[in-house]
N, C-alpha and C positions, 0 to 999 in steps of 0.2 A: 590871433587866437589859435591856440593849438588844434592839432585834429580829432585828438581827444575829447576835448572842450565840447566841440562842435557836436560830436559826435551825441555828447552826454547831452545836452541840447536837444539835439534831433529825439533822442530817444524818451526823454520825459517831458515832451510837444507831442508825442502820439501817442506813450505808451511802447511797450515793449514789444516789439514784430515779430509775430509767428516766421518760423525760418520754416524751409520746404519741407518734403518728406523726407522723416529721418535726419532732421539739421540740416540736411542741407541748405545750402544761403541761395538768395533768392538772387537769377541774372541780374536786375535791376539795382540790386547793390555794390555786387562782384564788378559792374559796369560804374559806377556813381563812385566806387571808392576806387579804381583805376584812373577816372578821369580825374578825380580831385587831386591822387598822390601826386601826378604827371605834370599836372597845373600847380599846384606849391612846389613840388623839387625843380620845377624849371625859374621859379622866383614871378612866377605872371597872377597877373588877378584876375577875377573871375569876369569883369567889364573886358578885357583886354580879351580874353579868350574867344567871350562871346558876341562881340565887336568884329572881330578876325572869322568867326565860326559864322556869321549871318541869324544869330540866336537871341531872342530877349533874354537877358539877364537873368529875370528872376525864374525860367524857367532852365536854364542852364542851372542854375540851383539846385531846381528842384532833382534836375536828374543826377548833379552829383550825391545827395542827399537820399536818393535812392526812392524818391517819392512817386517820381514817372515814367514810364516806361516810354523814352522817344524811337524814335520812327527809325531804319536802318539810314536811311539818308541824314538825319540830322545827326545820328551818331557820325556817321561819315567824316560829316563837315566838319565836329570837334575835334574827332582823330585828325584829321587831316592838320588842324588848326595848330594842335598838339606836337605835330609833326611823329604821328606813328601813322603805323599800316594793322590794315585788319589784322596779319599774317600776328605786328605785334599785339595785339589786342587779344586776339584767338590764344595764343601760346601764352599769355599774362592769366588769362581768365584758366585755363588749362593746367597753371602750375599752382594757382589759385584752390583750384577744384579738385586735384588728384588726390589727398589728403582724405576726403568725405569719401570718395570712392570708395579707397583702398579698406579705410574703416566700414563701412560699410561691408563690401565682400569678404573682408576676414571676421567679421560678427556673424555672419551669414555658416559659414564653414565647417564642418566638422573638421574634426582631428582625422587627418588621412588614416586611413588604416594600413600598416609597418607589409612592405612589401616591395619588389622589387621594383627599381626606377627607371629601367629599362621596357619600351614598349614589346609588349606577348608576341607579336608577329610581326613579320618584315611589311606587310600593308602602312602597320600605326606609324613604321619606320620611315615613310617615304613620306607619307603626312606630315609627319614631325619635323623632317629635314625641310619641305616646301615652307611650313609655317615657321622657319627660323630663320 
């Protein structure tokens, strides 16, 4: 079954899921559609995974499906299963999520107001340089 499929499944089995503040997607998905992409593009089943991962099946489901929120440790044990690192999982969820940010902060925004781009005194100047 595609991941579409499933997907569309999932979503008219609950109903349609409030997303965070401002859209933003809930970790428990960003986390559940990570695992699942990693677990089909490597060609493994979900028995196999969580076989390997120390996990009953049908709740390794649940949290690809975005319905549980598991424990940092039994996340662990899938990554690990997986053969990712936090390090990948962090920077997945991270390039994930930048998107909402950035919308976010530019809705937020005014229009700068037209003036020079250069900091007013040499203080902003040494700032500027440390935070670059």
């Amino acid at each position: 079954m595609s991941e579409s499929v499933l997907h569309s499944l999932d979503e008219a089995r609950r109903g349609p899921r409030p997303a965070g503040p401002e859209g933003e997607p809930l970790m428990r998905d960003l986390i559940g559609d990570l695992l699942r992409r990693t677990r089909v593009e490597q060609g493994r089943t979900l028995r196999e995974v969580a076989e390997d991962a120390q996990v009953s099946l049908p709740y390794l489901s649940e949290i690809e499906r975005g319905r549980k929120e598991a424990s940092s440790e039994l996340l662990a044990a899938v990554y690990r299963s997986l053969g990712l690192s936090i390090t990948d999982v962090l920077g997945e969820l991270y390039q994930r999520t930048v998107p909402f940010h950035l919308e976010r902060v530019e809705r937020r925004r005014p229009n700068p107001a037209p003036g020079p781009l250069l900091p007013s005194s040499p203080q902003q100047a040494r700032v500027l340089s440390l935070a670059a």
